[in-house]
mmCIF file of the N, C-alpha and C atoms, coordinates in Angstrom:
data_MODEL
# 
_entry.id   MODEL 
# 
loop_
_atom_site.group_PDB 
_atom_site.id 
_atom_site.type_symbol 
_atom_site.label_atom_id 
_atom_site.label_alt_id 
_atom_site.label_comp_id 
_atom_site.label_asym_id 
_atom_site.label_entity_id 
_atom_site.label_seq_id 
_atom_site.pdbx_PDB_ins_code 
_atom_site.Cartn_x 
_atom_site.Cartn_y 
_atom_site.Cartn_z 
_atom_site.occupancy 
_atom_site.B_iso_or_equiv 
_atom_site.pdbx_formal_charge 
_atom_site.auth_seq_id 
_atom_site.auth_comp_id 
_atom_site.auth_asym_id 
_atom_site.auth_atom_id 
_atom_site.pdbx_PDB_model_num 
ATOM 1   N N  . UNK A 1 1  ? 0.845  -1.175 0.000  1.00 0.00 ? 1  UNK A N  1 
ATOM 2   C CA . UNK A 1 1  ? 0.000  0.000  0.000  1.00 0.00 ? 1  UNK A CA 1 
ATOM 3   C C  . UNK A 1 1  ? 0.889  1.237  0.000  1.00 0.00 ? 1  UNK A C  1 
ATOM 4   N N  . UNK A 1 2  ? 0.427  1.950  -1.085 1.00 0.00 ? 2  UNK A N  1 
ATOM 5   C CA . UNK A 1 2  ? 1.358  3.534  -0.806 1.00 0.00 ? 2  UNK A CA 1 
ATOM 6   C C  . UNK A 1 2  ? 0.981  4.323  -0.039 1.00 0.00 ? 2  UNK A C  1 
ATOM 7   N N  . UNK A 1 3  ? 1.974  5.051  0.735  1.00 0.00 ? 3  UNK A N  1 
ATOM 8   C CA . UNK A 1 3  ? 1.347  5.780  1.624  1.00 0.00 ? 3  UNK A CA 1 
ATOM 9   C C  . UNK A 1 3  ? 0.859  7.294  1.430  1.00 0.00 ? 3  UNK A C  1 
ATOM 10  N N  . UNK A 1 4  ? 0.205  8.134  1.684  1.00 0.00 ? 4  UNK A N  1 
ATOM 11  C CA . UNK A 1 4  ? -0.097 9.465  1.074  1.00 0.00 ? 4  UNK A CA 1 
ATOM 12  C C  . UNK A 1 4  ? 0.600  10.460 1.574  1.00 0.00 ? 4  UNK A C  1 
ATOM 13  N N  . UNK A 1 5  ? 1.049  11.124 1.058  1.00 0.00 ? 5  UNK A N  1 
ATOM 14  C CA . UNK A 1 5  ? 1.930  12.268 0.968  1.00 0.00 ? 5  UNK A CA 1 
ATOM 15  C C  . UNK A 1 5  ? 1.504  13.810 1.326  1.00 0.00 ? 5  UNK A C  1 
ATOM 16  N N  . UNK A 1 6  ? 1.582  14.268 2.310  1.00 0.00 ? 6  UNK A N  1 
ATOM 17  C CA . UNK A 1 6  ? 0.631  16.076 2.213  1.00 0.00 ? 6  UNK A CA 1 
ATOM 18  C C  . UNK A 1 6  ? 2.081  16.801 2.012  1.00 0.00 ? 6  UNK A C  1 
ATOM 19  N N  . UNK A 1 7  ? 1.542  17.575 1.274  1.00 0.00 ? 7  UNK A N  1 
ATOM 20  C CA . UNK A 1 7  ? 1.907  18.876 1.094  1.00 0.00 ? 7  UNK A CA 1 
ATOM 21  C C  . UNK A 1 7  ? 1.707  19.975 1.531  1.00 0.00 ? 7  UNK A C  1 
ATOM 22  N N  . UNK A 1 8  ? 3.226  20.749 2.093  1.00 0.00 ? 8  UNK A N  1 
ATOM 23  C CA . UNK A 1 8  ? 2.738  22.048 2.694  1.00 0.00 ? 8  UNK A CA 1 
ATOM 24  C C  . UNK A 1 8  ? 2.507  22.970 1.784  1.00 0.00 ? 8  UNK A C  1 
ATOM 25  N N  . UNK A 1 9  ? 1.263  24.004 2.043  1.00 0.00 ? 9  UNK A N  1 
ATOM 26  C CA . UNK A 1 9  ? 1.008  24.783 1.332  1.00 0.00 ? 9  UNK A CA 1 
ATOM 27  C C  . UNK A 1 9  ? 1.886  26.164 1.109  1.00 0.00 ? 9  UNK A C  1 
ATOM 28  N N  . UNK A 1 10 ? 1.849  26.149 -0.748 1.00 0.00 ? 10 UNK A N  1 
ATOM 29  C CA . UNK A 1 10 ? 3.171  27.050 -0.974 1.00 0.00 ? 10 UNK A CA 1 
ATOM 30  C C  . UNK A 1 10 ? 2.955  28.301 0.086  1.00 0.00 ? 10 UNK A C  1 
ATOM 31  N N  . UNK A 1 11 ? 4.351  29.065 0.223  1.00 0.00 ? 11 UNK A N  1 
ATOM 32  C CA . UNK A 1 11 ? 4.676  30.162 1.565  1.00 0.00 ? 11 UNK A CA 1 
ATOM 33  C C  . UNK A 1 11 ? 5.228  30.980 0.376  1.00 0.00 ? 11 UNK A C  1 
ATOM 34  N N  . UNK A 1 12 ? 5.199  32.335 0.975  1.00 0.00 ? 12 UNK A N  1 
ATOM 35  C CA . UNK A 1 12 ? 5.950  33.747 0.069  1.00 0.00 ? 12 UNK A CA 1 
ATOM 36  C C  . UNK A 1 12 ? 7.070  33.328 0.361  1.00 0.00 ? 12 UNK A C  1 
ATOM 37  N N  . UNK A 1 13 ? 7.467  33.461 -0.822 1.00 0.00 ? 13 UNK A N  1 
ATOM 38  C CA . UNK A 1 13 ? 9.120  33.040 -1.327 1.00 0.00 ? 13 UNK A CA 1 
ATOM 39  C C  . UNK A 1 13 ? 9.874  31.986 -0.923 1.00 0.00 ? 13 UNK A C  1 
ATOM 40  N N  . UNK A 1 14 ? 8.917  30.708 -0.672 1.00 0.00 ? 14 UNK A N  1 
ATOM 41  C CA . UNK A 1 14 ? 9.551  29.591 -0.531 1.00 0.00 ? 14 UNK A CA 1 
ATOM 42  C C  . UNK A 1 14 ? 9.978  29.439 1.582  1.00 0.00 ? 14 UNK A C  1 
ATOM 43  N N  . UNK A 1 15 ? 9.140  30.482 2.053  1.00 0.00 ? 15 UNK A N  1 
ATOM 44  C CA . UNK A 1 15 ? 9.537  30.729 3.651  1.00 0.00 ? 15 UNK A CA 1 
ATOM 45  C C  . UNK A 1 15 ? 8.745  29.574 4.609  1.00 0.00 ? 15 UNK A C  1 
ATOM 46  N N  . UNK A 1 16 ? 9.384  28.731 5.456  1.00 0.00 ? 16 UNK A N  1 
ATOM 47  C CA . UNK A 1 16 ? 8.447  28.069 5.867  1.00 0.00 ? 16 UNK A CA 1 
ATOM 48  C C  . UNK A 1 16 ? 7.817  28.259 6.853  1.00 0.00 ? 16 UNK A C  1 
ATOM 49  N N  . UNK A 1 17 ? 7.423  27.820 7.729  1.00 0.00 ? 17 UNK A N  1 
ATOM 50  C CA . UNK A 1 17 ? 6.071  28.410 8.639  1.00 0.00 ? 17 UNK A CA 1 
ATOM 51  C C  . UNK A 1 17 ? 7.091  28.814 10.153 1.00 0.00 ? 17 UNK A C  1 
ATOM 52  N N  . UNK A 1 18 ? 8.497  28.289 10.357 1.00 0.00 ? 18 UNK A N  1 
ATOM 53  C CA . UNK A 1 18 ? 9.025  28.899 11.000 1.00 0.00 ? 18 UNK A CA 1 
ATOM 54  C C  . UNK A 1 18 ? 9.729  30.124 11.114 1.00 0.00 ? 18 UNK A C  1 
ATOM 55  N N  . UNK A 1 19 ? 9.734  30.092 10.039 1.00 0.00 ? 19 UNK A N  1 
ATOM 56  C CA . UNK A 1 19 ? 10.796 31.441 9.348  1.00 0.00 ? 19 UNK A CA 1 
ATOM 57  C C  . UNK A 1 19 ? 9.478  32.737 9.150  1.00 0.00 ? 19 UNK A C  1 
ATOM 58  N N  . UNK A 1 20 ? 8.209  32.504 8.384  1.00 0.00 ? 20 UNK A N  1 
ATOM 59  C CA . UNK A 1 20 ? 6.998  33.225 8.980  1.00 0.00 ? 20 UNK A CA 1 
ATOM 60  C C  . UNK A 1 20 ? 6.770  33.822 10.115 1.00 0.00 ? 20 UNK A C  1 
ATOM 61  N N  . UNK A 1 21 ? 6.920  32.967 10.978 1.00 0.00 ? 21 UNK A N  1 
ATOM 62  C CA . UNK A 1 21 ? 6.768  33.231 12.678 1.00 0.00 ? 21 UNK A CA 1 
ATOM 63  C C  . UNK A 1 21 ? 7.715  34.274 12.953 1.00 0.00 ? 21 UNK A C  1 
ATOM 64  N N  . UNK A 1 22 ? 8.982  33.901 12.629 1.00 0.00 ? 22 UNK A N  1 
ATOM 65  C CA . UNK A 1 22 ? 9.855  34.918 13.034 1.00 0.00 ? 22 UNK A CA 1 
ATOM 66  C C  . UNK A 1 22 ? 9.819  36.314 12.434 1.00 0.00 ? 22 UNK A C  1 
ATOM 67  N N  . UNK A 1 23 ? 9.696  36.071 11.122 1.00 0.00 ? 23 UNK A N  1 
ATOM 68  C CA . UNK A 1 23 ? 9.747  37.353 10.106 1.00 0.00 ? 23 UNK A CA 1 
ATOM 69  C C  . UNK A 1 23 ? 8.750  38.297 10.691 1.00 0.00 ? 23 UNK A C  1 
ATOM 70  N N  . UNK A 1 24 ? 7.587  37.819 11.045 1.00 0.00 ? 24 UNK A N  1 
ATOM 71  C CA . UNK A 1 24 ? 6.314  38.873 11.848 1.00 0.00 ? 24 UNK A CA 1 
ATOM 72  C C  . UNK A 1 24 ? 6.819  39.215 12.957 1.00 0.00 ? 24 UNK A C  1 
ATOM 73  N N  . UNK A 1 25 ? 7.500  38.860 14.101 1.00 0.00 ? 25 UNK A N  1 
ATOM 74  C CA . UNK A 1 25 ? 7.793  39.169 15.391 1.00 0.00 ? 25 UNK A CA 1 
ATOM 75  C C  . UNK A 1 25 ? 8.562  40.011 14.676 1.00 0.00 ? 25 UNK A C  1 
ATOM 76  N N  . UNK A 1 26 ? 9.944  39.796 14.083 1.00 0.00 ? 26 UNK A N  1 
ATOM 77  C CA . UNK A 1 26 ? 10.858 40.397 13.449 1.00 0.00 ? 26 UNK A CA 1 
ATOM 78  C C  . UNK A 1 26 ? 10.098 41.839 13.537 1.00 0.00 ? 26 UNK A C  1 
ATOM 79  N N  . UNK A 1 27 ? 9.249  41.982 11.928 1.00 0.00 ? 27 UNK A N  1 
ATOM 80  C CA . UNK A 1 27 ? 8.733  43.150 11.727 1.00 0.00 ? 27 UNK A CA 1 
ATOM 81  C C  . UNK A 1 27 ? 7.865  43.824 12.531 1.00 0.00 ? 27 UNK A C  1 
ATOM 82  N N  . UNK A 1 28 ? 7.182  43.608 14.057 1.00 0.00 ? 28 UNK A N  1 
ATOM 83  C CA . UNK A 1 28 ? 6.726  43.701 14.507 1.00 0.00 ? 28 UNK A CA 1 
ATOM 84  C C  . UNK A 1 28 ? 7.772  45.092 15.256 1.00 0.00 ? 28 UNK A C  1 
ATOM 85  N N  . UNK A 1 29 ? 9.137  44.383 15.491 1.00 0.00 ? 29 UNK A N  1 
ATOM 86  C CA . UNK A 1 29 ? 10.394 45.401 16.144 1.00 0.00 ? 29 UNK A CA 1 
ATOM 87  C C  . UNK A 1 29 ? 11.031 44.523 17.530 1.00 0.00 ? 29 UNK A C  1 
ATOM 88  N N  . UNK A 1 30 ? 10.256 43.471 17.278 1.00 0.00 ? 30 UNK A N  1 
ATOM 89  C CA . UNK A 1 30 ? 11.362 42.561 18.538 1.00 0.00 ? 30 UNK A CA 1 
ATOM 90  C C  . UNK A 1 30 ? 12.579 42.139 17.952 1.00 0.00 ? 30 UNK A C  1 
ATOM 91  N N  . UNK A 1 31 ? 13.603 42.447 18.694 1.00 0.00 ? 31 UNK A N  1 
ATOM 92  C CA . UNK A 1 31 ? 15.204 41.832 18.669 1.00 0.00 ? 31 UNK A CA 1 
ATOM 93  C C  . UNK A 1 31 ? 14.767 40.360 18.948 1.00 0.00 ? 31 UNK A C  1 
ATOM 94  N N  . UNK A 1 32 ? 16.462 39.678 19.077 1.00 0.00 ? 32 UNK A N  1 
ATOM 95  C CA . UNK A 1 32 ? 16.634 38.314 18.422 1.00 0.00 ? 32 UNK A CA 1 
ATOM 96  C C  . UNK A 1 32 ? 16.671 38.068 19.882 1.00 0.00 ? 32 UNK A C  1 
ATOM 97  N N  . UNK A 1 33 ? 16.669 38.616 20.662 1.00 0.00 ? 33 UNK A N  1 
ATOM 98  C CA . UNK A 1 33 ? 16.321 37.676 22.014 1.00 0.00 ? 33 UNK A CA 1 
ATOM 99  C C  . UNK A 1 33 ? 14.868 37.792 22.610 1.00 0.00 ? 33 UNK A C  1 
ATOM 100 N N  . UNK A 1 34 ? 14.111 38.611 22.199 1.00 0.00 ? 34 UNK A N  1 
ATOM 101 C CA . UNK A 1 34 ? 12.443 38.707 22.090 1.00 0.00 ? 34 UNK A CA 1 
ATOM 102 C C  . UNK A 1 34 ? 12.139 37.562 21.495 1.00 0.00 ? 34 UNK A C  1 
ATOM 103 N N  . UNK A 1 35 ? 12.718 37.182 19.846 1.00 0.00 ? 35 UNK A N  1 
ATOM 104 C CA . UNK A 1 35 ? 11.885 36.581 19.621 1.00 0.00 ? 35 UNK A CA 1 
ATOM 105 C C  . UNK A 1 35 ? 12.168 35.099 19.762 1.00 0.00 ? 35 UNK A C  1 
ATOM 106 N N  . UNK A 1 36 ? 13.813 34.515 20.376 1.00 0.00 ? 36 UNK A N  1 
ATOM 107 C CA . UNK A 1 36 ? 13.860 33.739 20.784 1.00 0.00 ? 36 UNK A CA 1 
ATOM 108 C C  . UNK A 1 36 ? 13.077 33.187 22.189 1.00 0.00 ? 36 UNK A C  1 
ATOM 109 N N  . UNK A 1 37 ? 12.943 34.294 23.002 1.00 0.00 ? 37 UNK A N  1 
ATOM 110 C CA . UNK A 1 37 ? 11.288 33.770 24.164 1.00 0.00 ? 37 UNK A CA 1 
ATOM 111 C C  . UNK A 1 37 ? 10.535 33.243 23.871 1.00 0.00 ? 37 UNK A C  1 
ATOM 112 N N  . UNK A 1 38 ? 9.698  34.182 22.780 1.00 0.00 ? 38 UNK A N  1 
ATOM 113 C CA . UNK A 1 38 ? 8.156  33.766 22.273 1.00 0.00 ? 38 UNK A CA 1 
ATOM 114 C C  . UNK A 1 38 ? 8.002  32.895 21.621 1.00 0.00 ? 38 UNK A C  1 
ATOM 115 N N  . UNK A 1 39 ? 9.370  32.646 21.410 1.00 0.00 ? 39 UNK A N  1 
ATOM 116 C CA . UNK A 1 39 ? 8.801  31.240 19.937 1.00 0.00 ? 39 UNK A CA 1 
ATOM 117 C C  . UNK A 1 39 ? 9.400  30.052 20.852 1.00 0.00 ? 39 UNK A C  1 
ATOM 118 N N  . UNK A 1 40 ? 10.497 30.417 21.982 1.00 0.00 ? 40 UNK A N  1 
ATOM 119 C CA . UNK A 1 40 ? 10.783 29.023 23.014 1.00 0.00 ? 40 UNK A CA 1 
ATOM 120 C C  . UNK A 1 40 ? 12.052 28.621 21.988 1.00 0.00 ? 40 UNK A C  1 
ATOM 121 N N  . UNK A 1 41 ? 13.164 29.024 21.414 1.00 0.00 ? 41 UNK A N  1 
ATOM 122 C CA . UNK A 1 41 ? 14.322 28.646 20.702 1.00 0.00 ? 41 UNK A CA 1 
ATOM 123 C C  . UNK A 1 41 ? 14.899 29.477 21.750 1.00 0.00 ? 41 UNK A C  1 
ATOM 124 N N  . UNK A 1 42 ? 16.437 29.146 20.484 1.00 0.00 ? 42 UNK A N  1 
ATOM 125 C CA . UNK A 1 42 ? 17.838 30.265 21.517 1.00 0.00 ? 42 UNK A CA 1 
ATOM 126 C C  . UNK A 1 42 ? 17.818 31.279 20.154 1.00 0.00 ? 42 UNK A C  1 
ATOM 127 N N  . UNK A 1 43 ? 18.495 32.190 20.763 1.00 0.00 ? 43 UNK A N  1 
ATOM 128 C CA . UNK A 1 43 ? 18.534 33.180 19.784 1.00 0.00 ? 43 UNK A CA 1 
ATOM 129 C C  . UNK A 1 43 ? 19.598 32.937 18.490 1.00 0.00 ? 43 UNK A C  1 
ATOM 130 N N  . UNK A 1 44 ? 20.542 31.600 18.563 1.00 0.00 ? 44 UNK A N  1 
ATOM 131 C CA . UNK A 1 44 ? 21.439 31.043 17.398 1.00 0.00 ? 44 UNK A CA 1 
ATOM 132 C C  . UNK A 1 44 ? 20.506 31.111 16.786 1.00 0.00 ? 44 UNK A C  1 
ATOM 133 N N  . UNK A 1 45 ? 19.334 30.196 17.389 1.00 0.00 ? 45 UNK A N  1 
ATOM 134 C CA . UNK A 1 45 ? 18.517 29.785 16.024 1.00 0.00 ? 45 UNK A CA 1 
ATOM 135 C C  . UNK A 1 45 ? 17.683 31.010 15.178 1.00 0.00 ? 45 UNK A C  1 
ATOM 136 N N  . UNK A 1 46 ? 17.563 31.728 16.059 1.00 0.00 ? 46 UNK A N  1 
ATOM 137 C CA . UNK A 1 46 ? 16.829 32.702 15.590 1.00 0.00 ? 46 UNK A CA 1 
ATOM 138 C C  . UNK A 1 46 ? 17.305 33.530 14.471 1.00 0.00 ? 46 UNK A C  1 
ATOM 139 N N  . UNK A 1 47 ? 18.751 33.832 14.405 1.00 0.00 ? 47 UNK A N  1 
ATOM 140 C CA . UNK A 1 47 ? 19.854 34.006 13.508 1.00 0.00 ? 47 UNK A CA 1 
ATOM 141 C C  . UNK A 1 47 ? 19.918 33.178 12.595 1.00 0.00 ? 47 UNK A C  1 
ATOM 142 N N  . UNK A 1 48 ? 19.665 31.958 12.599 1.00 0.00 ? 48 UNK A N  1 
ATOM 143 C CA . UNK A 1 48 ? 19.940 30.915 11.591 1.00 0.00 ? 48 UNK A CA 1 
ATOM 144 C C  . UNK A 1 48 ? 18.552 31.757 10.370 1.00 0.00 ? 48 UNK A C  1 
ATOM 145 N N  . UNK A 1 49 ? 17.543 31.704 11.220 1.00 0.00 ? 49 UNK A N  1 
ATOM 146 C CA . UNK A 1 49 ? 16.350 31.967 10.591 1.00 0.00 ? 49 UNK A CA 1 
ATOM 147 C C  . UNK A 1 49 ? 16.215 32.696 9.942  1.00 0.00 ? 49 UNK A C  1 
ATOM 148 N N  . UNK A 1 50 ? 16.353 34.197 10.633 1.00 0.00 ? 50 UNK A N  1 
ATOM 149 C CA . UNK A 1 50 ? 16.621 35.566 9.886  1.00 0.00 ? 50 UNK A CA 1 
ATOM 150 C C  . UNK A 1 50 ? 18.072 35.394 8.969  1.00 0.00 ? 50 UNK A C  1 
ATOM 151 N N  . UNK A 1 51 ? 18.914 34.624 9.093  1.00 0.00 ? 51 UNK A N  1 
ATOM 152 C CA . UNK A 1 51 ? 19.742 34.673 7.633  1.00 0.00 ? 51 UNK A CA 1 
ATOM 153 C C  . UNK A 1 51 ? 19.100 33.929 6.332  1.00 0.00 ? 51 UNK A C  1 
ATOM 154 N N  . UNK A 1 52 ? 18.496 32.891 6.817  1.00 0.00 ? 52 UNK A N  1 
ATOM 155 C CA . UNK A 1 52 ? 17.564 32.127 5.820  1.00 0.00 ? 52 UNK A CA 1 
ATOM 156 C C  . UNK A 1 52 ? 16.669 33.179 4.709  1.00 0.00 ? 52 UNK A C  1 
ATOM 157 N N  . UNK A 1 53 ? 15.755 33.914 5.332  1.00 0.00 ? 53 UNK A N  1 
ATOM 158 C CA . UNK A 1 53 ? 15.311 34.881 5.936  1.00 0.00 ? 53 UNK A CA 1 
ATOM 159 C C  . UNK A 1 53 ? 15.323 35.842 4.359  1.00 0.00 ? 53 UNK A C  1 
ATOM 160 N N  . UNK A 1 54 ? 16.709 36.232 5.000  1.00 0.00 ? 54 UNK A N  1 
ATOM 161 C CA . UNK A 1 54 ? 17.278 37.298 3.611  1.00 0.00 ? 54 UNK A CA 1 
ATOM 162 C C  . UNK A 1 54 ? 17.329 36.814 2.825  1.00 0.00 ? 54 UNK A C  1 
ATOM 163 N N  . UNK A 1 55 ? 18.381 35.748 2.800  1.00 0.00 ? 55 UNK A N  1 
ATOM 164 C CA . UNK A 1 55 ? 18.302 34.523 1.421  1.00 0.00 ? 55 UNK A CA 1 
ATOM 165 C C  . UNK A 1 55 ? 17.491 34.346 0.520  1.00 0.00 ? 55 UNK A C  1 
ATOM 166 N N  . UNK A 1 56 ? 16.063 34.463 1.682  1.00 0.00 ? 56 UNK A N  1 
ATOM 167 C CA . UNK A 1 56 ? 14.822 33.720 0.417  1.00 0.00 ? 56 UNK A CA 1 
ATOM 168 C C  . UNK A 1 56 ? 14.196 35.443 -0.318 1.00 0.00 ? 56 UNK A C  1 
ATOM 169 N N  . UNK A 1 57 ? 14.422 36.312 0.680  1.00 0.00 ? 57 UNK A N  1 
ATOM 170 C CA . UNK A 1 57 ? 13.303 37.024 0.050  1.00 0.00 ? 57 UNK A CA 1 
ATOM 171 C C  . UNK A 1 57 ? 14.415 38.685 -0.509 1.00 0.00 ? 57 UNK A C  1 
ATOM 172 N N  . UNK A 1 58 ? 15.620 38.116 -0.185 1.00 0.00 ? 58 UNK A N  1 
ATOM 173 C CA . UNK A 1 58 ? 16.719 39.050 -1.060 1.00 0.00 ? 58 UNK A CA 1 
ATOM 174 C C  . UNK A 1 58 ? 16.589 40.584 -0.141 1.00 0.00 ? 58 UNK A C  1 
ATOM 175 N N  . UNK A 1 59 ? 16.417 40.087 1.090  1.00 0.00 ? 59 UNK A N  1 
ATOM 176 C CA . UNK A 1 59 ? 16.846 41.330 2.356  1.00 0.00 ? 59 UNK A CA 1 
ATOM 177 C C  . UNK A 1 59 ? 18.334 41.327 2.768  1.00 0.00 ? 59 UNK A C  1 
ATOM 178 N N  . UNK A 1 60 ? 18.476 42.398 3.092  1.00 0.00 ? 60 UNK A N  1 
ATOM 179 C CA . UNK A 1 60 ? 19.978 42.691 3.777  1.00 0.00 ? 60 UNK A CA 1 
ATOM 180 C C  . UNK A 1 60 ? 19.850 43.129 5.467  1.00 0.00 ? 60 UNK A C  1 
ATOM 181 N N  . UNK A 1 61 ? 18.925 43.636 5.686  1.00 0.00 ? 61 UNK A N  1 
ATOM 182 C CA . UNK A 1 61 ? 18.171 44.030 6.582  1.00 0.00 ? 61 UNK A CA 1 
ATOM 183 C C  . UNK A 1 61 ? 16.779 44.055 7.114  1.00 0.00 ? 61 UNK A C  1 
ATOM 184 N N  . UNK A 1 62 ? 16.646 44.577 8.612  1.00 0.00 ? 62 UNK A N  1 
ATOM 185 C CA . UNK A 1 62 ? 15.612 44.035 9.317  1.00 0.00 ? 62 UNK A CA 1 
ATOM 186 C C  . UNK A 1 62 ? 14.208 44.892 8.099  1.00 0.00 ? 62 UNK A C  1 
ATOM 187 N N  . UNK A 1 63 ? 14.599 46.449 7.780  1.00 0.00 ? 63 UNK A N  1 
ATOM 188 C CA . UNK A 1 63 ? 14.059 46.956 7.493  1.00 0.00 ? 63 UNK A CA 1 
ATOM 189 C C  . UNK A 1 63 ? 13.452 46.452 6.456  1.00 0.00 ? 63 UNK A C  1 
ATOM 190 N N  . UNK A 1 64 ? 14.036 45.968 5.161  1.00 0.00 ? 64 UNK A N  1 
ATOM 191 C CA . UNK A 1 64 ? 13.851 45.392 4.037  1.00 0.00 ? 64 UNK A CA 1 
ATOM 192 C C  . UNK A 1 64 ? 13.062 43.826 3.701  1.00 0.00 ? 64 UNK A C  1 
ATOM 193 N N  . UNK A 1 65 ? 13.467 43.222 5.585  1.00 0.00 ? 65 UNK A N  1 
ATOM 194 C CA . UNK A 1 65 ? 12.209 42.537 5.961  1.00 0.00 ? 65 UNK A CA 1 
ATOM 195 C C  . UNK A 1 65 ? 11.322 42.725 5.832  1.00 0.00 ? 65 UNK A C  1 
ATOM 196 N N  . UNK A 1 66 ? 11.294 43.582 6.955  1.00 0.00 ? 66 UNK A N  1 
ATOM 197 C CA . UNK A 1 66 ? 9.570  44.445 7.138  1.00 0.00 ? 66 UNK A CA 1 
ATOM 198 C C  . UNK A 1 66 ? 9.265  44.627 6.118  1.00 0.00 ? 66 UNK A C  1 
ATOM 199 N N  . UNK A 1 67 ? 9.470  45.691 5.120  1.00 0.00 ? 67 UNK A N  1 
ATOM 200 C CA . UNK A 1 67 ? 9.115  45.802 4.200  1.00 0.00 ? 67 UNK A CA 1 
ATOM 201 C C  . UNK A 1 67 ? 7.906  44.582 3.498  1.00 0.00 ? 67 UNK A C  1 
ATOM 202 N N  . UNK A 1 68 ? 9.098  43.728 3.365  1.00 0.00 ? 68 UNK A N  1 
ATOM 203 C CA . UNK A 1 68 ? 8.410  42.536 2.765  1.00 0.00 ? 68 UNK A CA 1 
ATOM 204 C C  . UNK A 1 68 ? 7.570  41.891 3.449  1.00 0.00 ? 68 UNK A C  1 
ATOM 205 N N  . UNK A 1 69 ? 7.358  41.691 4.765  1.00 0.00 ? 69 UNK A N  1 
ATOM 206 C CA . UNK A 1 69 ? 6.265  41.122 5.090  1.00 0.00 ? 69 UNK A CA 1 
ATOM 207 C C  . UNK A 1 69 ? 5.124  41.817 5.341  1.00 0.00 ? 69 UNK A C  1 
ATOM 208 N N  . UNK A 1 70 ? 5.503  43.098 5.481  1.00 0.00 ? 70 UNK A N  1 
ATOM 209 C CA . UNK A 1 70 ? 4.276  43.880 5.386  1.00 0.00 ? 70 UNK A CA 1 
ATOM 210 C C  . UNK A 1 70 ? 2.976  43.841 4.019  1.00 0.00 ? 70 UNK A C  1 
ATOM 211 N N  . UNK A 1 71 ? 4.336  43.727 2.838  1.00 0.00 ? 71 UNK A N  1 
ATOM 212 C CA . UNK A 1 71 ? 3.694  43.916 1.451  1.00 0.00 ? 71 UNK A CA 1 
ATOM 213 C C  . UNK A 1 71 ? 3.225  42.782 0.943  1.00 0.00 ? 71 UNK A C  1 
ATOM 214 N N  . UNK A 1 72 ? 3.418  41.522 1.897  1.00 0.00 ? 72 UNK A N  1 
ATOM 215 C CA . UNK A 1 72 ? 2.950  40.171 1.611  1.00 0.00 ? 72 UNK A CA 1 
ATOM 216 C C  . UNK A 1 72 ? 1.702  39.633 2.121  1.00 0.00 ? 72 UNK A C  1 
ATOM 217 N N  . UNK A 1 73 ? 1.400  40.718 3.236  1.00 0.00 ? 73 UNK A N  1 
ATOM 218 C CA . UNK A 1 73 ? 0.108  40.510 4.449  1.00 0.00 ? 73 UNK A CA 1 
ATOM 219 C C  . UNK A 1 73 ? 0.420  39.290 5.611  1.00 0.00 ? 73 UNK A C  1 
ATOM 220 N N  . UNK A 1 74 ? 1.867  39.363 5.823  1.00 0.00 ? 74 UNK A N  1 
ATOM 221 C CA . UNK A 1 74 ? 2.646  38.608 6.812  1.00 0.00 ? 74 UNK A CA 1 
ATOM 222 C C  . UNK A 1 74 ? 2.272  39.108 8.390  1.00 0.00 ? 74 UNK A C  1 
ATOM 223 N N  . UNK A 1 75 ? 2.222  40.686 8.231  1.00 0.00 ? 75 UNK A N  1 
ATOM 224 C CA . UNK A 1 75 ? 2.047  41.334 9.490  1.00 0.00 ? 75 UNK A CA 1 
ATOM 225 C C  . UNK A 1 75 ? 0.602  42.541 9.173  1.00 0.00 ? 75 UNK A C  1 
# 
């Protein structure tokens, strides 16, 4: 028997639902140890994320985040 497969539903620019989470706190104006609390990580990871972050959506900065999640209906 094959087994069935789900699919996550496509995310703006390929972001996955953790990197979402963060990007809104992000643009919200919490630093990387805010949003390592709320989400219950360390703030490495949180860094890992927000570099991901830029990667996918071609930011250099927090600002250029925001930007983008604002214009995506992220926040």
């Amino acid at each position: 028997m094959r087994s069935k497969v789900t699919k996550r539903p496509e995310q703006a620019s390929g972001l996955t639902g953790r990197e979402i989470e963060v990007l809104r706190l992000l643009a919200r104006g919490l630093q990387t140890k805010q949003i390592a609390r709320e989400l219950v990580i360390t703030p490495r990871t949180v860094d890992h994320h927000i570099s991901h972050i830029y990667t996918k959506i071609g930011a250099s900065h927090r600002v250029g985040a925001s930007l983008f999640a604002t214009e995506h209906g992220l926040v």
